[in-house]
N, C-alpha and C positions, 0 to 999 in steps of 0.2 A: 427494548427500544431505545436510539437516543434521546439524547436531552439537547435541547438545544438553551441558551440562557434567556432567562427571562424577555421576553417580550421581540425575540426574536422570529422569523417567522418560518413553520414548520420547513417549507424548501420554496428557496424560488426556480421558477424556472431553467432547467439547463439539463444537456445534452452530452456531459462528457461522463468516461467511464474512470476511475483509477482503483488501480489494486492496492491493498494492506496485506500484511504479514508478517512472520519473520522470515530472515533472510534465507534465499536456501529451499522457500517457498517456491520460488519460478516466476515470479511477478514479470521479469525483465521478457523472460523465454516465451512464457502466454501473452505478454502485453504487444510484442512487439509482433508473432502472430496475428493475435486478434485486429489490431492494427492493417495489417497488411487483408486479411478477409475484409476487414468494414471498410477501407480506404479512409481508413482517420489517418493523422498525425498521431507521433509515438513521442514519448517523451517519459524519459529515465533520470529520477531527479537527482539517483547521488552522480552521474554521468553529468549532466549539467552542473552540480554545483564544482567539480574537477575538471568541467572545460572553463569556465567564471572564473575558478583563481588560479587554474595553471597546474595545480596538483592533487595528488590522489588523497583520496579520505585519510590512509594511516598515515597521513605526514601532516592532514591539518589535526587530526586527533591531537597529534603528537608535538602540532609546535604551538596551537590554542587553547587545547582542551575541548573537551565534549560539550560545553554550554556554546562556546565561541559557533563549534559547528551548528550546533543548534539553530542559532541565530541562521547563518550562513544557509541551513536547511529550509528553515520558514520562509525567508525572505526570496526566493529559488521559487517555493512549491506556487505563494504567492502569484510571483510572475507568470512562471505556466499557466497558473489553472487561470488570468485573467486574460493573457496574450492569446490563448487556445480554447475556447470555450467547448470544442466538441473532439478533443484531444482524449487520446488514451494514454493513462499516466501512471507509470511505477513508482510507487511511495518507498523509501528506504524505511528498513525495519522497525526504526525508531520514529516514524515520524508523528503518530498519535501521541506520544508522548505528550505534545503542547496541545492544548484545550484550542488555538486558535487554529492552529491545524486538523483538528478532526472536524471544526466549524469551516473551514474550507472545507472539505472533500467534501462533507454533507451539502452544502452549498452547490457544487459543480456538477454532481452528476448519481449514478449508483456508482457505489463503492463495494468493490467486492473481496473479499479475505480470503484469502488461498493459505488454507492451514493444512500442517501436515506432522505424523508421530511426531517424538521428540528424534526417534532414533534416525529418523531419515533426514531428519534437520542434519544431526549430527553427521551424521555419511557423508553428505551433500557437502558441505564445509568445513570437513575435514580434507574432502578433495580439490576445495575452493583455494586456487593461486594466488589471490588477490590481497592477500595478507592484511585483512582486515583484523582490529585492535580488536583484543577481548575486553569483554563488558566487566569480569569477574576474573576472580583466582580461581575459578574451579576449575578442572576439568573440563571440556569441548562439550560433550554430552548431556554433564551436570548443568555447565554454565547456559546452556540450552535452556534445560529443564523449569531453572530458577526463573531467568528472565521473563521466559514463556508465561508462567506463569504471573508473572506480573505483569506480565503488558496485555495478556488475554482478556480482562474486563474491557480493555480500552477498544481495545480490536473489533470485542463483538457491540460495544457502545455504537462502533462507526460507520459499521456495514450494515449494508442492506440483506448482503448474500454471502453465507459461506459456502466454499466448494473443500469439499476433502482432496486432495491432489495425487493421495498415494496408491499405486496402480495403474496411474491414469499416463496418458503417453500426453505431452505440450499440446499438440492438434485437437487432441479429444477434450480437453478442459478448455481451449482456446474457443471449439464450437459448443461449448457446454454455455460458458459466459456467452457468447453472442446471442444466443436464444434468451438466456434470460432478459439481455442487455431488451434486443427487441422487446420482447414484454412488458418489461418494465416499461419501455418508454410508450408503449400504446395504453397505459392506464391513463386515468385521470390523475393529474395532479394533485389533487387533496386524498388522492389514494394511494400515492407511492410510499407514503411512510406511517401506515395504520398498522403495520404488522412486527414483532420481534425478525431480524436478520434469520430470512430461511435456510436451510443448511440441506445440501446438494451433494 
């Protein structure tokens, strides 16, 4: 289960969906889906923080550094999830990394983790155009492997619900979350976060 910080209060109130992952997952592909079924607003944060300054991720990597974007990522997620409150929203892969931002998502809505092997990650992003910076010296598959592995405590800290993705066609995990999405939101609220993130 999450932890939220001390004296903070289990969830309040709220209506919005956002996906976590690593990249490579589908977050964008499902979200903007799921969006279009539920008639929410969609909203894709590393696409918003590259309409904000004008340019794509590997050139702000490249001309601020990774904490710069960081910044530039919270301060984005921030605005969405307060301007959009029943918004569906693609987190970019790093974005649990800050403790303030998995205290937003927790905040805004169920959060759901579309996780998937390491090798399909790899596939998936090896065929990715978009010439995103590597996190590592390793190898694509490796560098996968190591990351994943580290940022997976955080992931499942953040979610409510994991969906396994591999197999599954966009539509079919698109109406996988909307069911749950519905469910979840017909609980009680002092009952939406009594359980570990169920996995689907």
């Amino acid at each position: 289960m999450a932890v939220l910080s001390e004296g903070e209060p289990e969830r309040v109130q709220a209506s919005g969906l956002a996906f976590i992952g690593y990249r490579g997952a589908g977050k964008s592909a499902v979200g903007r889906r799921l969006s279009s079924i539920a008639g929410r607003r969609f909203f894709d944060i590393d696409v918003e923080i590259e309409r904000r300054l004008g340019r794509k991720i590997p050139s702000i990597f490249a001309s601020e550094g990774e904490a710069a974007f960081r910044d530039h990522e919270e301060s984005t997620l921030r605005d969405v999830l307060e301007a959009v409150p029943d918004a569906v929203v693609a987190t970019g892969g790093g974005a649990v990394l800050r403790a303030t931002n998995r205290l937003m998502l927790r905040r805004f809505g169920l959060v759901v983790w579309l996780d998937a092997p390491v090798e399909l990650l790899g596939q998936r992003l090896a065929a990715d155009p978009s010439g995103r910076p590597a996190l590592t010296s390793q190898g694509l598959v490796q560098e996968v492997a190591t990351v994943l592995e580290f940022r997976r405590p955080l992931y499942q800290e953040t979610a409510d619900l994991v969906i396994q993705v591999a197999g599954k066609r966009v539509e079919e995990v698109a109406r996988e979350v909307l069911q749950a999405w519905t469910d979840w939101a017909r609980r009680p609220e002092s009952a939406q976060r009594l359980e570990p993130p169920h996995e689907r």
